[in-house]
VOFI-919462 format. One record per residue (C-alpha): x, y, z; residue in three letters. Coordinates in nm, 3 decimals. Layout:
REM VOFI-919462
[r [X Y Z] ala]
...
//
This chain:
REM VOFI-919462
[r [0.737 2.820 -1.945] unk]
[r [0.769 2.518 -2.211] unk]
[r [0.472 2.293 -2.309] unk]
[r [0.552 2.006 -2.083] unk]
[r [0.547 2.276 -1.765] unk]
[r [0.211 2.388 -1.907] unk]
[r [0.079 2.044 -1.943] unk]
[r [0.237 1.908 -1.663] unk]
[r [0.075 2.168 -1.394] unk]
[r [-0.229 2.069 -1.564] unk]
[r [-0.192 1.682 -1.513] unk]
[r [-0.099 1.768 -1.156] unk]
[r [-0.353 1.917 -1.071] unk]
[r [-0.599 1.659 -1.212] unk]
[r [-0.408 1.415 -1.004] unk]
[r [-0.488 1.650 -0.685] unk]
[r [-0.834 1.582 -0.785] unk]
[r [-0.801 1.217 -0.839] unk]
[r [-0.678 1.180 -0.474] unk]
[r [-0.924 1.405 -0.335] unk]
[r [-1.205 1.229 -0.486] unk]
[r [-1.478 0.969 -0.291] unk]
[r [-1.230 0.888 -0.014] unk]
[r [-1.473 0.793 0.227] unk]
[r [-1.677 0.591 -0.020] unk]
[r [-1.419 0.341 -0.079] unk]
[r [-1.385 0.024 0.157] unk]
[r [-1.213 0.090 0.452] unk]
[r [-1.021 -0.278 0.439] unk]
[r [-0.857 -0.446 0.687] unk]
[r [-0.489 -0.302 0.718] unk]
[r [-0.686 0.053 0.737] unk]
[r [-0.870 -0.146 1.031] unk]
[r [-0.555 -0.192 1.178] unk]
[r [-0.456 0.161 1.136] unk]
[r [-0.714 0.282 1.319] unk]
[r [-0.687 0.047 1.545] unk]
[r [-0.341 0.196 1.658] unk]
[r [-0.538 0.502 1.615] unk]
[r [-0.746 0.369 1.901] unk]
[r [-0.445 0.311 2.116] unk]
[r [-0.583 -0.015 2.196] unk]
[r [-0.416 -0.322 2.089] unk]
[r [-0.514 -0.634 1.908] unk]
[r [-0.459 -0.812 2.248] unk]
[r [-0.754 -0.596 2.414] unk]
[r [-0.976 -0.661 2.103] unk]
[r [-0.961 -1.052 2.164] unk]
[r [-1.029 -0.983 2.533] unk]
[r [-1.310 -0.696 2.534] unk]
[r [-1.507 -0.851 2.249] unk]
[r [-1.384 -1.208 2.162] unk]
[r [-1.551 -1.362 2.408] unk]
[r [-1.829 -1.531 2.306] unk]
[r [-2.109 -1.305 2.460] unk]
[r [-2.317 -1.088 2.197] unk]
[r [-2.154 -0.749 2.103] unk]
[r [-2.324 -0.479 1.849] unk]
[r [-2.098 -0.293 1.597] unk]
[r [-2.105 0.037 1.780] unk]
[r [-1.941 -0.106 2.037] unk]
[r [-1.695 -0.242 1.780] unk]
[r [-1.564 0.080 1.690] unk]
[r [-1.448 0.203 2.006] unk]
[r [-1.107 0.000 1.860] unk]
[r [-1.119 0.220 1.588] unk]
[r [-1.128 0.578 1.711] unk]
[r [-0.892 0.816 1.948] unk]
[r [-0.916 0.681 2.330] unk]
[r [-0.795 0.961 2.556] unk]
[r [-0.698 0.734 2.851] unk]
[r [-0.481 0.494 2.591] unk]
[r [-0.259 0.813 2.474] unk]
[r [-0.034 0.827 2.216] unk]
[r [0.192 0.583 2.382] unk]
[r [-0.091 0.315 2.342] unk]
[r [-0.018 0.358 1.974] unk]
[r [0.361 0.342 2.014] unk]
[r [0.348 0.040 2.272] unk]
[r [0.093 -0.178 2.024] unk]
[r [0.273 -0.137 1.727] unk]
[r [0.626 -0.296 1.960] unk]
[r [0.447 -0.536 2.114] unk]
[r [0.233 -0.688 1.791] unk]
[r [0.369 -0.497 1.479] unk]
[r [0.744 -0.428 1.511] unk]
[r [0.778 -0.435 1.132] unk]
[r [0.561 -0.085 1.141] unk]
[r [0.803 0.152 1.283] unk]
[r [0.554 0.448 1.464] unk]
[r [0.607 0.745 1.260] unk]
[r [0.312 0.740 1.053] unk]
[r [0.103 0.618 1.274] unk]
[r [0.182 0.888 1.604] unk]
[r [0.071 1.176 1.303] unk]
[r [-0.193 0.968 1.252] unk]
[r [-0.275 0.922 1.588] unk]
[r [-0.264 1.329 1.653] unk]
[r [-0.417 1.405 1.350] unk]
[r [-0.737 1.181 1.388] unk]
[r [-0.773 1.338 1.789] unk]
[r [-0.739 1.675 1.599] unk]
[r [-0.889 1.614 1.291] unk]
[r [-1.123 1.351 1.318] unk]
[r [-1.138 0.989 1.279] unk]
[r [-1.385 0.924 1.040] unk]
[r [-1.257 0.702 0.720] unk]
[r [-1.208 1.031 0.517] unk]
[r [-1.042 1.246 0.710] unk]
[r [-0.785 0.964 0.816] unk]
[r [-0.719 0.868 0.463] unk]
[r [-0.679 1.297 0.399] unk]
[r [-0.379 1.262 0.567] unk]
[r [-0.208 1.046 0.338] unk]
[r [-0.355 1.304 0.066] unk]
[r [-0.135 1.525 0.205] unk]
[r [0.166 1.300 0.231] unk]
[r [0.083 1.222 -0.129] unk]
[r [0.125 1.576 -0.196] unk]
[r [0.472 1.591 -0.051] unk]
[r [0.580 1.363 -0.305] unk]
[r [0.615 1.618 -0.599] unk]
[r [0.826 1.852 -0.441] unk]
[r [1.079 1.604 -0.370] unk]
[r [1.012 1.451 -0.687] unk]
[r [1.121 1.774 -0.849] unk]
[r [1.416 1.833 -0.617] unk]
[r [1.541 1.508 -0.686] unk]
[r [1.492 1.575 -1.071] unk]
[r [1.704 1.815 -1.046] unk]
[r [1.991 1.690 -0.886] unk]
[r [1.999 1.383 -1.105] unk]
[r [1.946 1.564 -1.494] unk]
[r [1.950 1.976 -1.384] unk]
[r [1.625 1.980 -1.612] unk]
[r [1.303 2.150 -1.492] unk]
[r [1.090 1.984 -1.809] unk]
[r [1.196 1.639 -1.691] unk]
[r [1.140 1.676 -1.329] unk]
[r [0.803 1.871 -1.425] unk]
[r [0.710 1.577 -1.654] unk]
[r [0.753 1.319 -1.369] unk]
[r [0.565 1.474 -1.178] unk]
[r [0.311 1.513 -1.426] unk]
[r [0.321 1.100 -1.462] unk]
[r [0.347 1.048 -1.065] unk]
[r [0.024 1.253 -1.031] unk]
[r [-0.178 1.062 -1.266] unk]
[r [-0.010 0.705 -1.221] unk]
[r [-0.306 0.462 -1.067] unk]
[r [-0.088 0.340 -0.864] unk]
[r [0.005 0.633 -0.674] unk]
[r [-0.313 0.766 -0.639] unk]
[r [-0.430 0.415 -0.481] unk]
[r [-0.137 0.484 -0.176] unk]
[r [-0.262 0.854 -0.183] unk]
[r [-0.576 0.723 -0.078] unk]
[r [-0.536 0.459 0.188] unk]
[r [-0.490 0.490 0.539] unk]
[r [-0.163 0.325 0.581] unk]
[r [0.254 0.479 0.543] unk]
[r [0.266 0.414 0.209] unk]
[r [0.265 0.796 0.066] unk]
[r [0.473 0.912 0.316] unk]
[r [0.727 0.676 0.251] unk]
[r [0.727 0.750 -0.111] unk]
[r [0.806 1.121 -0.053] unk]
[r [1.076 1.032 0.176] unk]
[r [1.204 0.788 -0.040] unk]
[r [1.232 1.116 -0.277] unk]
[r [1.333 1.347 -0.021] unk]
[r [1.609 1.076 0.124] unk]
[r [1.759 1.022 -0.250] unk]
[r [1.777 1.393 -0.326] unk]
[r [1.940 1.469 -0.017] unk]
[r [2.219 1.233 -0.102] unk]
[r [2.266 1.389 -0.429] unk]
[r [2.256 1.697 -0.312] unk]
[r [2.496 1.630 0.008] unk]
[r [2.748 1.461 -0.276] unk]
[r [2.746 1.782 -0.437] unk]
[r [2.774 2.047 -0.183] unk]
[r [2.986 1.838 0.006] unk]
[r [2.873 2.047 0.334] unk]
[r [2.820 1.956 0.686] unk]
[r [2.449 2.069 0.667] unk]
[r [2.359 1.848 0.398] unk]
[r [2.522 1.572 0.534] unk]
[r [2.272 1.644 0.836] unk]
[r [1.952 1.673 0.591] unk]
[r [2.057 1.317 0.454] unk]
[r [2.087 1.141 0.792] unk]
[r [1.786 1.321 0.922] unk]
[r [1.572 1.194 0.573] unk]
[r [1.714 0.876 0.633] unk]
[r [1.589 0.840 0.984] unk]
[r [1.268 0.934 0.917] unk]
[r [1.242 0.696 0.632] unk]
[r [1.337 0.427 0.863] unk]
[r [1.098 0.545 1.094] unk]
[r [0.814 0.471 0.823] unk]
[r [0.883 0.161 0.675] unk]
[r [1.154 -0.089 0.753] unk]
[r [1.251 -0.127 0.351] unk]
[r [1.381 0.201 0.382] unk]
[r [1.661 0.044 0.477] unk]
[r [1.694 -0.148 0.115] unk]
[r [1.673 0.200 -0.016] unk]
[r [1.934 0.300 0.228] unk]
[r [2.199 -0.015 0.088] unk]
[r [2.108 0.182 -0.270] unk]
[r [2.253 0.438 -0.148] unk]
[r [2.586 0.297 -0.021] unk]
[r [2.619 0.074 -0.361] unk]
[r [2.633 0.425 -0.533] unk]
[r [2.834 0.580 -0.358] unk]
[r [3.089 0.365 -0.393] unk]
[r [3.000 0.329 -0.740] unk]
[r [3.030 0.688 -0.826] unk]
[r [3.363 0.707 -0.622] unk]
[r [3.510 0.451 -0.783] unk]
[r [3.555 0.238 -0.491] unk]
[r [3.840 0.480 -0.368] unk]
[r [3.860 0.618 0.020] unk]
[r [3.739 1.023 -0.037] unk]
[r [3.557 1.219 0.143] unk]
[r [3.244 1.216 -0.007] unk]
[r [3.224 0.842 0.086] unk]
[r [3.385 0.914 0.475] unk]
[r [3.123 1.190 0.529] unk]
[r [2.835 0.970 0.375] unk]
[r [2.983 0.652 0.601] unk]
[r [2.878 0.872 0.905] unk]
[r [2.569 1.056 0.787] unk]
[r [2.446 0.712 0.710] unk]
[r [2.592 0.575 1.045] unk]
[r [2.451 0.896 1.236] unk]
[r [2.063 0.787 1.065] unk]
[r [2.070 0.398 1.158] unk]
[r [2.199 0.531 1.565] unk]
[r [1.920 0.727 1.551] unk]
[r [1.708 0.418 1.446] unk]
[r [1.840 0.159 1.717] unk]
[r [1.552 0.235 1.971] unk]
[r [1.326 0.031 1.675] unk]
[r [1.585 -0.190 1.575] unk]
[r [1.599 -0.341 1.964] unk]
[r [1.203 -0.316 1.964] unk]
[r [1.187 -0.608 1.636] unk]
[r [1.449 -0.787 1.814] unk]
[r [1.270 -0.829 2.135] unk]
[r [1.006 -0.874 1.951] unk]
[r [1.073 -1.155 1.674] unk]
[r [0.804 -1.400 1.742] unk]
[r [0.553 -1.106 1.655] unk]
[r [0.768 -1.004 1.353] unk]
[r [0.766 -1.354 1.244] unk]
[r [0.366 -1.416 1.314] unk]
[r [0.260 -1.098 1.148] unk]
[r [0.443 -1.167 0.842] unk]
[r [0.425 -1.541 0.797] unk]
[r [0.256 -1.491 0.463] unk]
[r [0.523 -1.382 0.313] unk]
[r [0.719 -1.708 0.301] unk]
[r [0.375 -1.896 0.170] unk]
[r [0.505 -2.059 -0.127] unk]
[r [0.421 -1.905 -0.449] unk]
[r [0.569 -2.038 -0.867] unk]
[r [0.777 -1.836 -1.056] unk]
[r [0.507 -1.799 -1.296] unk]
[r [0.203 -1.646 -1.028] unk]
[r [0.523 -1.415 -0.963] unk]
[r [0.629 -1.292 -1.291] unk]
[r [0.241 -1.284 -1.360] unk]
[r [0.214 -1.017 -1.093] unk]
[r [0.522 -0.835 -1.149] unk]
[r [0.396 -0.777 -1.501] unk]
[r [0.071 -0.669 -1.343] unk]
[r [0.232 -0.409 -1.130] unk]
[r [0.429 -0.297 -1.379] unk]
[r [0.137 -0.227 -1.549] unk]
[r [-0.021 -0.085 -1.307] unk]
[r [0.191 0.211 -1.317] unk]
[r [-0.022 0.363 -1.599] unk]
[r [-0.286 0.102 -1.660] unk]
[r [-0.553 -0.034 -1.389] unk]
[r [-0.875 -0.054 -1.443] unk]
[r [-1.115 -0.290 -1.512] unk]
[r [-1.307 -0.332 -1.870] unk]
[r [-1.536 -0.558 -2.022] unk]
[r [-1.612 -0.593 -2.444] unk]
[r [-1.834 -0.808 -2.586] unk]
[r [-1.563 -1.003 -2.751] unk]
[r [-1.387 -1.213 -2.527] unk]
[r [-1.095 -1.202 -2.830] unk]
[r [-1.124 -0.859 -2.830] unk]
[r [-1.047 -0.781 -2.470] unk]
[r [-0.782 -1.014 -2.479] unk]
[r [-0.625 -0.817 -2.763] unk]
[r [-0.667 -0.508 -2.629] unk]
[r [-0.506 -0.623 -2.255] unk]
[r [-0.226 -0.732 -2.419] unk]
[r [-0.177 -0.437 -2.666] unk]
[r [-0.158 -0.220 -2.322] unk]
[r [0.083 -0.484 -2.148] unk]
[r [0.290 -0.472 -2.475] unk]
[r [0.304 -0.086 -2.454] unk]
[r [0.363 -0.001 -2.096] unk]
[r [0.636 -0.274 -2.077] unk]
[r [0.806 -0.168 -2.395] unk]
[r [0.795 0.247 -2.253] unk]
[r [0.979 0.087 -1.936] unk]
[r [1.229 -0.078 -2.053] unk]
[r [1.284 0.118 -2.324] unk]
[r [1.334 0.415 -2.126] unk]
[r [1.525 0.231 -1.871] unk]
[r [1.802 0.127 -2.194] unk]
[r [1.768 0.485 -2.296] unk]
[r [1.875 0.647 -1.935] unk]
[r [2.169 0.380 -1.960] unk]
[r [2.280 0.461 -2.332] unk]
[r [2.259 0.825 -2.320] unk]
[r [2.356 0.967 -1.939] unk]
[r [2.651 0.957 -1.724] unk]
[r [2.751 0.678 -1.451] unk]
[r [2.620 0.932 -1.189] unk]
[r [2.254 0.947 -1.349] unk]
[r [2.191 0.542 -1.478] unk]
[r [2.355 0.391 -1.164] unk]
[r [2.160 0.617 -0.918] unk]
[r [1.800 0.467 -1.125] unk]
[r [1.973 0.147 -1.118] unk]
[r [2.043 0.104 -0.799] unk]
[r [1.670 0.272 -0.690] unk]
[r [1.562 -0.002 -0.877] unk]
[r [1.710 -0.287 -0.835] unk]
[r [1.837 -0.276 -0.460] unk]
[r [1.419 -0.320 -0.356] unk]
[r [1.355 -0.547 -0.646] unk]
[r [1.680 -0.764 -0.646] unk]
[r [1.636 -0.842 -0.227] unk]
[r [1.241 -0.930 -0.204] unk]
[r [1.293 -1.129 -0.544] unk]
[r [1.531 -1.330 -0.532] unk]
[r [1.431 -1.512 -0.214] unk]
[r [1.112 -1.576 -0.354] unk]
[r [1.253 -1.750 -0.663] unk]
[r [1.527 -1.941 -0.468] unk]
[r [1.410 -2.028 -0.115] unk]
[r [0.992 -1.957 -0.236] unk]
[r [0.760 -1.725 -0.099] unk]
[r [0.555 -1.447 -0.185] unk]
[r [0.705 -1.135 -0.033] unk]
[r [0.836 -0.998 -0.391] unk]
[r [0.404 -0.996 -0.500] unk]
[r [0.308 -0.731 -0.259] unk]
[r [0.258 -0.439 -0.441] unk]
[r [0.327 -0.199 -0.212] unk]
[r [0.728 -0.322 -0.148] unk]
[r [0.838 -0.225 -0.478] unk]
[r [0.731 0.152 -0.398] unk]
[r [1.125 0.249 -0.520] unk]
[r [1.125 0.054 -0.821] unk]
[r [0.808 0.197 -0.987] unk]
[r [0.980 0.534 -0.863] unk]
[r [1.277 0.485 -1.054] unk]
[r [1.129 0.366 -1.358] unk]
[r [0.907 0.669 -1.396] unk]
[r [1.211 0.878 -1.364] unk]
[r [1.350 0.705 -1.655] unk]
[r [1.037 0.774 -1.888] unk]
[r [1.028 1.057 -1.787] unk]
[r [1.410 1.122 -1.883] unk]
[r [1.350 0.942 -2.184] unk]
[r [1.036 1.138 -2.320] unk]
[r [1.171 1.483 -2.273] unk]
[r [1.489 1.369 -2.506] unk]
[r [1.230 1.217 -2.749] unk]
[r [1.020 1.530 -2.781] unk]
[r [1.319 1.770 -2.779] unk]
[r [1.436 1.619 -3.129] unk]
[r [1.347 1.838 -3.476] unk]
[r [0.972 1.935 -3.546] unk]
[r [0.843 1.627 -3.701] unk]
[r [1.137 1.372 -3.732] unk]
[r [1.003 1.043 -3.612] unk]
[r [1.179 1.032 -3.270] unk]
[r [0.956 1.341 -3.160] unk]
[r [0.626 1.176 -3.315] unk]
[r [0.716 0.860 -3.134] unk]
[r [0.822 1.045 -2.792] unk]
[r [0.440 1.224 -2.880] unk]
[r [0.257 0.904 -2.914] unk]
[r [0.383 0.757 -2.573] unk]
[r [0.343 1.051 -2.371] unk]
[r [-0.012 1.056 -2.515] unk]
[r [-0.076 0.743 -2.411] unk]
[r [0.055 0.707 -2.117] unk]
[r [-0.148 1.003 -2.021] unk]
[r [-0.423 0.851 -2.184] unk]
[r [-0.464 0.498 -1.992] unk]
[r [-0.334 0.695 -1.678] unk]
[r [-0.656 0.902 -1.675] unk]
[r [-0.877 0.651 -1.813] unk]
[r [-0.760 0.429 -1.452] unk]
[r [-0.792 0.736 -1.225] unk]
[r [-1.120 0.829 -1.371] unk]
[r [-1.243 0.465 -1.322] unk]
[r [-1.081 0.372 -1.025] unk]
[r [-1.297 0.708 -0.867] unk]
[r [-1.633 0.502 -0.912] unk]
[r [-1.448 0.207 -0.770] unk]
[r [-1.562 0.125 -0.400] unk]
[r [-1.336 -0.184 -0.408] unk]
[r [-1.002 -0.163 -0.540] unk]
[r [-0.725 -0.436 -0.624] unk]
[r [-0.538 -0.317 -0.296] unk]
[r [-0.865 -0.427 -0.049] unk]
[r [-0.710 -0.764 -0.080] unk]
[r [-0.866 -0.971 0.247] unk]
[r [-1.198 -0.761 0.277] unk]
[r [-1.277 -0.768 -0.103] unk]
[r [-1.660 -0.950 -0.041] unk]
[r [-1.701 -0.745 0.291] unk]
[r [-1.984 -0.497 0.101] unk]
[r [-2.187 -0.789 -0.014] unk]
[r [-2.191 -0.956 0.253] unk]
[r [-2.260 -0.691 0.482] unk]
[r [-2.534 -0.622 0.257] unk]
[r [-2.672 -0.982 0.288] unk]
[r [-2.643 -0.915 0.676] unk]
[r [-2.816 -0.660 0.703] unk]
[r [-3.116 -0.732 0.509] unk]
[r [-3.213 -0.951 0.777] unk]
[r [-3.450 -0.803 1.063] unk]
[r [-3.276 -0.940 1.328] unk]
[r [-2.950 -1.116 1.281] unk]
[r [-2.682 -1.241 1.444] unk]
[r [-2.307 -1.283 1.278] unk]
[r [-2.089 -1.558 1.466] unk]
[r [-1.713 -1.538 1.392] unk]
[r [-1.402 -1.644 1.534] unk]
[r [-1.035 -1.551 1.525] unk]
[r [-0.965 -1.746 1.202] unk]
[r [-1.085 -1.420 1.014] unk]
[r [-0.846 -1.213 1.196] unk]
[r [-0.930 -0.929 1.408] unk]
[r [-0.889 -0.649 1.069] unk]
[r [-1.155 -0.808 0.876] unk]
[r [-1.358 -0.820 1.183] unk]
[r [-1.312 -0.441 1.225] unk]
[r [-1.378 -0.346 0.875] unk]
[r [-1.672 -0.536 0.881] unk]
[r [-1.838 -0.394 1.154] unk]
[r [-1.839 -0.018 0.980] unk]
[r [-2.048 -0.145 0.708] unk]
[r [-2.318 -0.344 0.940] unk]
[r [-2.637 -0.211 1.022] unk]
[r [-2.694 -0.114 1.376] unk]
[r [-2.990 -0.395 1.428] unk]
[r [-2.670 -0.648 1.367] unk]
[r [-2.583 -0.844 1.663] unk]
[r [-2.177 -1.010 1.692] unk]
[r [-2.091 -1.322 1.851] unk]
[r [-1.716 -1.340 1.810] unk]
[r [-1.522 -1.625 1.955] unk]
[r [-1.145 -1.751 1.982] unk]
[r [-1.060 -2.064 1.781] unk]
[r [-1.279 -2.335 1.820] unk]
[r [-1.482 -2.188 2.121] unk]
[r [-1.841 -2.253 2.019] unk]
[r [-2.092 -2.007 2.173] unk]
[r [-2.419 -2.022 2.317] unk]
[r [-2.686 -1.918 2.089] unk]
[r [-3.004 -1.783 2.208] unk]
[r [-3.321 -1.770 2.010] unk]
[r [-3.542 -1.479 1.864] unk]
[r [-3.266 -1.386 1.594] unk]
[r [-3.484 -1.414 1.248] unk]
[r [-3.136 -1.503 1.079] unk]
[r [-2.814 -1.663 1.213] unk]
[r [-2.471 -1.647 0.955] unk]
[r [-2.152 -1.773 1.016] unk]
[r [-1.802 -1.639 0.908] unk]
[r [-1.509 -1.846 0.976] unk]
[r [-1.252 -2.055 0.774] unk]
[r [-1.333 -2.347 0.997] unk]
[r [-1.540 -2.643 0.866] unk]
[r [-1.519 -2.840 1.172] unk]
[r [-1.606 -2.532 1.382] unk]
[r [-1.884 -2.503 1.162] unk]
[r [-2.026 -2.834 1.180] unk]
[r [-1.986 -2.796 1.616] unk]
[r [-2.232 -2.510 1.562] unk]
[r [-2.472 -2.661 1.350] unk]
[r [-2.497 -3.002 1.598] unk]
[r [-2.524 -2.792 1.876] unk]
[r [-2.851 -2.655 1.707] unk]
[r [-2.929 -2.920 1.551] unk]
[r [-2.984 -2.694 1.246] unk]
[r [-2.779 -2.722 0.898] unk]
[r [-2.495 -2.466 0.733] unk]
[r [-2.578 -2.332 0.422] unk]
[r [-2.355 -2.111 0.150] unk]
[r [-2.505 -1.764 0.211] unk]
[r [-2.286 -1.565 -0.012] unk]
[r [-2.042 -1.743 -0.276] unk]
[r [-1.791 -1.606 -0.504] unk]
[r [-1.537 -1.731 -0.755] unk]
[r [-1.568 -2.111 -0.643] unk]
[r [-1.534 -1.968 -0.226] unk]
[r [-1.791 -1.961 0.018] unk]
[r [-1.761 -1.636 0.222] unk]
[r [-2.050 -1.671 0.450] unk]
[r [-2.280 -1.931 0.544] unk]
[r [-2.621 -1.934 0.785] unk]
[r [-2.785 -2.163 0.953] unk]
[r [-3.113 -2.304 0.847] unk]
[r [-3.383 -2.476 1.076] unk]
[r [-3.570 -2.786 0.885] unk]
[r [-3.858 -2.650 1.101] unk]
[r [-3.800 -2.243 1.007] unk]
[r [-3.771 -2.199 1.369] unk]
[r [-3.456 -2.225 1.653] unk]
[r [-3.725 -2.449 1.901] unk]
//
């Protein structure tokens, strides 16, 4: 066994750790709300009716959207998703559903399941390795940088598809190679089987999938053969199999489109290729730091930019200078299929679709590949020439700001990924320092936030949750009243109708997120 086996079962299992480590302790934010709302197999539909109604409602009785309901059944999952979120195909969340009635439904032992998706990922990584460079230290080495990579373990960790779509992502891109190969009827069937079930997790699979079909014909030249007849149908055979979904978003469109309106809010070129750099980053550095030099920090973030940007596309010209079409144009195309299609509308028609982190799952995939490629070639050059000291420095640190991340990012409650409930914590705590208080919030905060609020309130915390505008009727004896709601107007209905005034109760970066109503008299009568 060579060094970079050694080191790499080493790294891996660190990584094990890393995803392992405080998963209940982090915030469960709103698309995990949502998760376990399907969970629930209630929909958001029921939510507005059973609790946004304007009468007072306590957490506790909150979180019956958030756990297994026996009379709902798994088909309450299935039928929620259609109806509300067609672009979540069920997969994940029926296993999710099963596993939290089995399991348990608590915030750690939901996320534990994408642990073990996670875990699925090296495996495939490996096979996939193999097929592409028939090189156990460079399939051991990206798995070594997969297990440690921040922003892998941040998927590993949240209750949402993510980890099982990266492993059949894997598992989908080895089979072709493999099936391309062999040439067999039984790998054929693996592929359009991998396919499915990629399809079945997340709709981008299908980008993935038009990867595939640009290599192909790549690879055969753009000539009729077999290998691209039998791929034509195992491909054909995997969408079929898919067309009970596909007819669920098209009944479904004005969902699709409601659900994902925010991807079409307009966005410059610059906040884009500010967090495309940021992601890219992210792939070995992200963590937060502070240094008593303002200069100095600056330096330093952009000596790390500088580095991880030049390993990536350095290893990326590498890959295409020194392999065969079959190896660069199968990372290509992994690469650039995803990026190239959520891009490019963004820069030309605007939007913000390409800045979610979470789309580009393939791209970071392929890129790691390349290092990895690229690393093993740079350390398997004479002892002490300079291509082996500077394949040496890179691997160290990569590994170095990889585990600096992870071992940061484990005393992190509040990661970069809890986007929308990123101030819930504070002002839960705010809440529930209070005696007796009463939150008032309406649908402009969305039902997720909502839910993921209501885990971290105490149980003395009463709710008054209202649709739109509705203003509700307040009774006295609460020694606190707060507000949450985007709504000025709706704000200033509530504060006439009590003749009271709205105060910031909790502000942050230039935003109020919650306000409260004080009495000029210290007193509701």
């Amino acid at each position: 066994m060579s060094e970079i086996q050694l080191g790499a079962i080493a790294l891996l299992g660190l990584g094990i750790f890393f995803r392992c480590t405080a998963l209940g302790q982090k915030l469960y934010w709103y698309d995990e709300a949502f998760t376990s709302l399907r969970i629930s197999g209630y929909s958001e539909a029921d939510v507005m009716q059973q609790a946004f109604h304007g009468k007072e409602v306590t957490p506790q009785e909150l979180q019956k959207f958030q756990h297994p309901n026996a009379e709902k059944g798994l088909w309450g999952t299935v039928q929620g998703l259609a109806q509300e979120e067609p672009q979540h195909p069920p997969l994940y969340y029926t296993v999710v559903r099963l596993w939290a009635q089995t399991v348990g439904s608590s915030a750690a032992t939901v996320r534990s399941l994408s642990v073990i998706f996670s875990l699925l990922v090296f495996p495939c990584l490996y096979w996939l390795c193999l097929e592409l460079f028939g090189s156990t230290d460079v399939a051991w080495l990206a798995i070594a940088l997969v297990a440690i990579s921040p922003l892998h373990v941040v998927f590993a960790q949240e209750a949402r598809q993510y980890s099982l779509w990266t492993a059949l992502i894997l598992a989908a891109s080895a089979a072709l190679l493999y099936a391309m190969r062999v040439d067999a009827f039984a790998s054929w069937a693996i592929y359009a089987v991998t396919l499915s079930l990629g399809l079945y997790t997340f709709l981008f699979s299908g980008l993935v999938a038009i990867g595939h079909g640009i290599y192909v014909i790549g690879v055969e030249q753009f000539r009729w053969t077999p290998v691209l007849a039998h791929y034509l149908i195992a491909s054909t055979v995997g969408l079929i199999a898919f067309l009970p979904w596909i007819w669920a978003i098209a009944t479904r469109r004005s969902s699709l489109q409601t659900t994902t309106a925010w991807a079409t809010r307009p966005s410059s070129w610059k906040a884009i290729a500010r967090v495309w750099a940021l992601n890219l980053r992210r792939i070995f550095f992200d963590a937060d730091f502070k240094l008593a030099s303002q200069l100095a920090y600056k330096v330093s973030i952009a000596g790390v930019y500088a580095f991880v940007l030049s390993l990536e596309v350095g290893a990326i010209y590498w890959l295409w200078q020194f392999t065969a079409l079959r190896v660069w144009l199968f990372v290509f195309t992994l690469i650039g299929t995803t990026a190239l299609t959520i891009l490019l509308p963004d820069l030309l028609l605007g939007g913000q679709r390409s800045t979610a982190t979470r789309y580009a799952i393939p791209c970071y995939l392929g890129i790691q590949i390349a290092i990895a490629f690229c690393l093993v070639n740079l350390l398997s050059n004479a002892f002490g020439s300079w291509p082996q000291i500077l394949g040496w420095v890179a691997l160290a640190g990569a590994i170095a700001l990889s585990i600096l991340s992870c071992s940061i990012g484990t005393r992190t409650p509040i990661g970069w990924n809890k986007v929308i409930s990123y101030y819930n914590p504070p002002i839960a705590d705010i809440i529930n320092q209070s005696p007796h208080p009463l939150l008032i919030a309406n649908t402009s905060m969305g039902v997720g936030e909502i839910l993921s609020l209501s885990r971290l309130l105490a149980p003395n915390v009463t709710l008054q949750l209202t649709v739109d505008s509705s203003v509700p009727q307040i009774r006295a004896g609460f020694s606190d009243v707060f507000l949450m709601t985007y709504s000025q107007s709706w704000r200033s209905q509530i504060a006439a109708q009590q003749q009271a005034l709205v105060q910031p109760a909790y502000q942050e970066r230039g935003k109020t997120w919650l306000w409260q109503l004080i009495w000029q008299l210290n007193s509701q009568n």
